[in-house]
N, C-alpha and C positions, 0 to 999 in steps of 0.2 A: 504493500500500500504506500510506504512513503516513497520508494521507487517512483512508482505511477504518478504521484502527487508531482513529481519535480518534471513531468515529460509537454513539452506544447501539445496543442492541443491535434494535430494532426499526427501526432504520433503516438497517443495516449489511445485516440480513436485504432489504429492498429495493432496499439499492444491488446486491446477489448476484446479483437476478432479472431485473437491464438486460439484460445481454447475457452472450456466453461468458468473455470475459475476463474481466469483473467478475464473476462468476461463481466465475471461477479463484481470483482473487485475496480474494475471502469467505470462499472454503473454505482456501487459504493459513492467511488471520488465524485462523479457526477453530480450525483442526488443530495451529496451534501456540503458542495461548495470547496472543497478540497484543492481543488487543484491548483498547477503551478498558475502565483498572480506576482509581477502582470505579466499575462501572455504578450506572444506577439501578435499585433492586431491581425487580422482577416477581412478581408469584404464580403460582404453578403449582398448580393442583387439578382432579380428576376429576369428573363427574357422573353419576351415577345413570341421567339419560335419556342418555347417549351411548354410543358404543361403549366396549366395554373396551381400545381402543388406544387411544382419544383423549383427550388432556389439553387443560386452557384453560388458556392465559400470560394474567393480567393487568395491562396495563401501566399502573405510575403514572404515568409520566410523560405519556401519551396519554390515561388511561382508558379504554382500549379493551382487548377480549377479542380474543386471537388462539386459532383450533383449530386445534392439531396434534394430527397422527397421528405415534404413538412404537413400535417395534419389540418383537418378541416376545421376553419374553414380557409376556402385555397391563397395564400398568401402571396399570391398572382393579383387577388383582388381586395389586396388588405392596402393600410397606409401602414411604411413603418415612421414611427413618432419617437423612437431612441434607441440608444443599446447600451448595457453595459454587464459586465460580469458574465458576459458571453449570450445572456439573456437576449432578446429583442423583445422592444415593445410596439405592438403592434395594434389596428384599429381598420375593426372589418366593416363589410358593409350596412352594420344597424350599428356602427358609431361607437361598439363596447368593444374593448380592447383587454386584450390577451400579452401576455406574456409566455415566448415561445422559445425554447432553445431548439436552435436548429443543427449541434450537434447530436442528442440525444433524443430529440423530439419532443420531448416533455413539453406541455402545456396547461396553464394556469389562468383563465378566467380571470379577470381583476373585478371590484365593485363594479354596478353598473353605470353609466353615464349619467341615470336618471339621478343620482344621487349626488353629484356635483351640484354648489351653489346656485349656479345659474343656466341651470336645464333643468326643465319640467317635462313628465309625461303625458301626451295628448293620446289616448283612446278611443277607438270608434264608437257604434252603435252593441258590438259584438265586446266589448273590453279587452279588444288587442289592440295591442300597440301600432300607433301607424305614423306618428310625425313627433316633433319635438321642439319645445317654445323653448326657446335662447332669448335668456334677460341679457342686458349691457348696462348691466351696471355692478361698480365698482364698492369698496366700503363708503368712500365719500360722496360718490354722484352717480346719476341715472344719464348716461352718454346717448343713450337714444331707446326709441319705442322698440319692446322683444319683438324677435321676429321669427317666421316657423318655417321650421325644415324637413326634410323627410330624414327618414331612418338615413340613409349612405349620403347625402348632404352635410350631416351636422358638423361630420369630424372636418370636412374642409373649414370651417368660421373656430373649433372651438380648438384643436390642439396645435401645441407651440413646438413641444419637447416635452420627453418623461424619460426620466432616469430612473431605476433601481441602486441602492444602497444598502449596506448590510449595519444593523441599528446594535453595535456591540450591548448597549446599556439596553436592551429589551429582547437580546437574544434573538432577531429575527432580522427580515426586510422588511424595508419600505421602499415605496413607488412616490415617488414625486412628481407631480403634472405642473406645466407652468402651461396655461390656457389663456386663450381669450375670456370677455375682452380685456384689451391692455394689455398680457402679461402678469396675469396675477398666478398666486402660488396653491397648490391645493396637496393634498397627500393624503395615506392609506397604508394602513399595518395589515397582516394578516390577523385575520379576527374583526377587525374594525365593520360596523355596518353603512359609514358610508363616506364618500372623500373629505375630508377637512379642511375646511378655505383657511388659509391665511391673511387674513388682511390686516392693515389697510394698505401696504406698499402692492406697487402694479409696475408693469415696466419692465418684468424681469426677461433675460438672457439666456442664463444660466445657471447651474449650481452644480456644489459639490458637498461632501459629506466629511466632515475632518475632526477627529478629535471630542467624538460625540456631539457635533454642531453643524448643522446647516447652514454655507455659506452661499448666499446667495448674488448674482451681481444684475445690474438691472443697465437697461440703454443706454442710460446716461454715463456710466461707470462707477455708479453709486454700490459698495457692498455692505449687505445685511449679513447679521446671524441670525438664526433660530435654533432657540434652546424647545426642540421635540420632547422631551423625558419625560415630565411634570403635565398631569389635565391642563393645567393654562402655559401654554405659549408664549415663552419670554423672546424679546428681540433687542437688538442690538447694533445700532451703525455704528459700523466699523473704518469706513469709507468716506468720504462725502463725493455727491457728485462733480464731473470734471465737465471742461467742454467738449465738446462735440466735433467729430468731423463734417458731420451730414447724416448717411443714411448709412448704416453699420452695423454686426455685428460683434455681441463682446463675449471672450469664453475667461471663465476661473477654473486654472489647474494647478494639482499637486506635482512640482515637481522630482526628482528622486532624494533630495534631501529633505525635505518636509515642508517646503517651502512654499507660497501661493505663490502665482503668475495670473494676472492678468491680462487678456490677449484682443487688442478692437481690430478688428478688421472692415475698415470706412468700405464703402461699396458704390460706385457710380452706376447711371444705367449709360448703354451704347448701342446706336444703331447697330445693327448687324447686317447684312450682305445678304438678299434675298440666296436658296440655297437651289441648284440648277444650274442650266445653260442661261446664257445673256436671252433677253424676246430679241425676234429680228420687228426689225423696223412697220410699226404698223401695228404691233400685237401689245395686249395689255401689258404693261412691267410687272414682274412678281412683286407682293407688297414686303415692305423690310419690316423688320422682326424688332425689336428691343433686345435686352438683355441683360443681365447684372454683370458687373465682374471686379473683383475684388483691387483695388490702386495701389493698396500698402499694406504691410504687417508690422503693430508697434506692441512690444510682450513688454512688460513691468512687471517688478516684483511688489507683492504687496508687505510693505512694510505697517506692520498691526500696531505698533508702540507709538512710531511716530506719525501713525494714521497719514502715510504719503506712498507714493508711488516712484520707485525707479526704474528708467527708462533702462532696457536691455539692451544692446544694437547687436548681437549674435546669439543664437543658440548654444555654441560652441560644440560639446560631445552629446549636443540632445537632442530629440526629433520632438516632432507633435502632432499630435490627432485631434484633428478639429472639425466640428460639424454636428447632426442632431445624435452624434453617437456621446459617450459622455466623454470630456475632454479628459487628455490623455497628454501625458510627461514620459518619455523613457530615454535614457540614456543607450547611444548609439555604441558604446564598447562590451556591455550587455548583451546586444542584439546586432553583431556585422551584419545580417541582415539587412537593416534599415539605415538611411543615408543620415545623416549628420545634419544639422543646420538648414533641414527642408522640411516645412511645414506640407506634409503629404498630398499629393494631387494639385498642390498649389503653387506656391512660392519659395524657391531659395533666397535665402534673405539674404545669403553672401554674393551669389552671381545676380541676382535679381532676375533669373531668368525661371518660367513657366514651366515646371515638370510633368511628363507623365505618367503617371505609376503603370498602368492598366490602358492595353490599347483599347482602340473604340471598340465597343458590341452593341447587340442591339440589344441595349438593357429596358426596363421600362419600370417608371419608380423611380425612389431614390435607390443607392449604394450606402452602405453605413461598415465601418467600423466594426467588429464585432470579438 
């Protein structure tokens, strides 16, 4: 068993497939969080020519593509909404969302949607479920009249990102949601009967779990704590907010010495280049597209004492994983694997030149992390 505990995870999966014992003892590590942390990331993403149960893991560390087939319902037709601890969290077509690992298969139902602050259940004539009223409003204001959606509509308007976290001082996990509207925070123990709003802060980015504390970082690059333990919810800024670039996102990570980092990534939008042959002369033009892309990366350490922020200008021996999977710090002598000073699929912050991990496929979805 402690063998197994220390192997990545594509190797851990082939020691499982020796024999019966080893077998046992894979699904052991599995079932009870065990294994070696932190892996080396993987991607997970669907395609177009597959079935709607099958996902592709890609592995950096091998560069190899593994197919698995993942349990109903088909995850071809799901959103995924985060990942972490190999976990995916994911949001099917009636908008309630699962927790699935797509190594093992395992899947866990989370609370239902209906039980979030601001989603209510609308019923027919018959008492099934058919649509669902979305409030917008926050702890301080009512930002506009609710509005109603159908069951596979909702999760477009209402999730941001969700994370899993392992809650040392309750012995278990929790799910963390940052939803609309705004950005607000919500969360869910096992056992618990229904999601728990946090408010009144909204805005939020991101979050991690550090030291029995919920850090949370919000748009502006304002970070909160939240003390979970205790029936009442203590908070705490820790941060104040800074200026702004524009239109951006911000991640908080641990990185391998215990450290925060802060990470904004401003975001411009750009025409894009209709995608085809030129029209000849005469023929309508294909119309051009938009598109986001990202202008810069600026990582700071979060300094908690003198409540400031210092500016990083290299990575140095570290990588990072950024996106709705949970943000991620590892050092590259760790992991030869993974390149050094490149924020994955993104940016070298040294050459400032556009990398990419993974040629084109015909994915469909996001890609996460995993």
């Amino acid at each position: 068993m402690d063998i197994f505990a220390l192997l990545d995870t594509p190797d851990l999966v082939r020691a499982g497939s020796v024999c019966g014992s080893w077998n046992s003892a894979y699904s052991s590590i599995c079932s009870f969080g065990q294994c070696k942390w932190p892996q080396t990331p993987c991607l997970i993403y669907t395609s177009e020519s597959a079935d709607d149960n099958v996902a592709f893991l890609h592995s950096l560390a091998e560069k190899r593509v593994y197919k698995l087939t993942l349990p109903e319902p088909p995850i071809h037709r799901r959103y995924l909404i985060g990942s972490s601890n190999v976990w995916l969290v994911t949001a099917d077509e009636c908008s309630e969302m699962h927790l699935v690992n797509p190594i093992t298969s395992e899947q866990i139902s989370l609370l239902s949607v209906t039980t979030i602050e601001q989603v209510t259940p609308i019923f027919d004539e018959n008492g099934i479920l058919c649509k669902y009223q979305f409030s917008r409003h926050t702890a301080d204001s009512v930002v506009g009249p609710p509005s109603t959606h159908s069951l596979s509509t909702l999760r477009d308007h209402l999730f941001h990102k969700a994370l899993l976290f392992f809650d040392a001082s309750a012995g278990s996990y929790m799910v963390v949601l940052i939803h609309n509207p705004f950005g607000q925070l919500s969360f869910a123990r096992l056992g618990d009967e229904k999601w728990r709003w946090l408010p009144p802060h909204s805005n939020f980015e991101d979050c991690i779990y550090k030291d029995d504390l919920l850090y949370a970082v919000t748009l502006l690059g304002q970070i909160i704590t939240f003390d979970l333990s205790g029936s009442v919810v203590t908070t705490k800024i820790i941060m104040d907010r800074k200026d702004l670039y524009g239109v951006e996102r911000v991640y908080i990570v641990q990185d391998p010495l215990g450290d925060l980092l802060l990470v904004r990534r401003p975001e411009v939008w750009v025409k894009e280049a209709p995608a085809g042959p030129r029209p000849r002369h005469g023929d309508c033009a294909s119309q051009a597209t938009f598109g986001i892309r990202t202008w810069r990366i600026a990582i700071y350490k979060v300094c908690i004492a003198s409540r400031k922020l210092q500016q990083i200008n290299s990575l140095d021996d570290h990588v990072l994983f950024l996106g709705h999977n949970q943000s991620l710090c590892f050092g590259a002598e760790e992991y030869p694997q993974l390149r050094c000073r490149l924020v994955i699929g993104m940016l070298n912050l040294k050459t400032k030149i556009m990398d990419e991990i993974v040629s084109p496929q015909p994915w469909s979805g996001s890609w996460l992390p995993c």
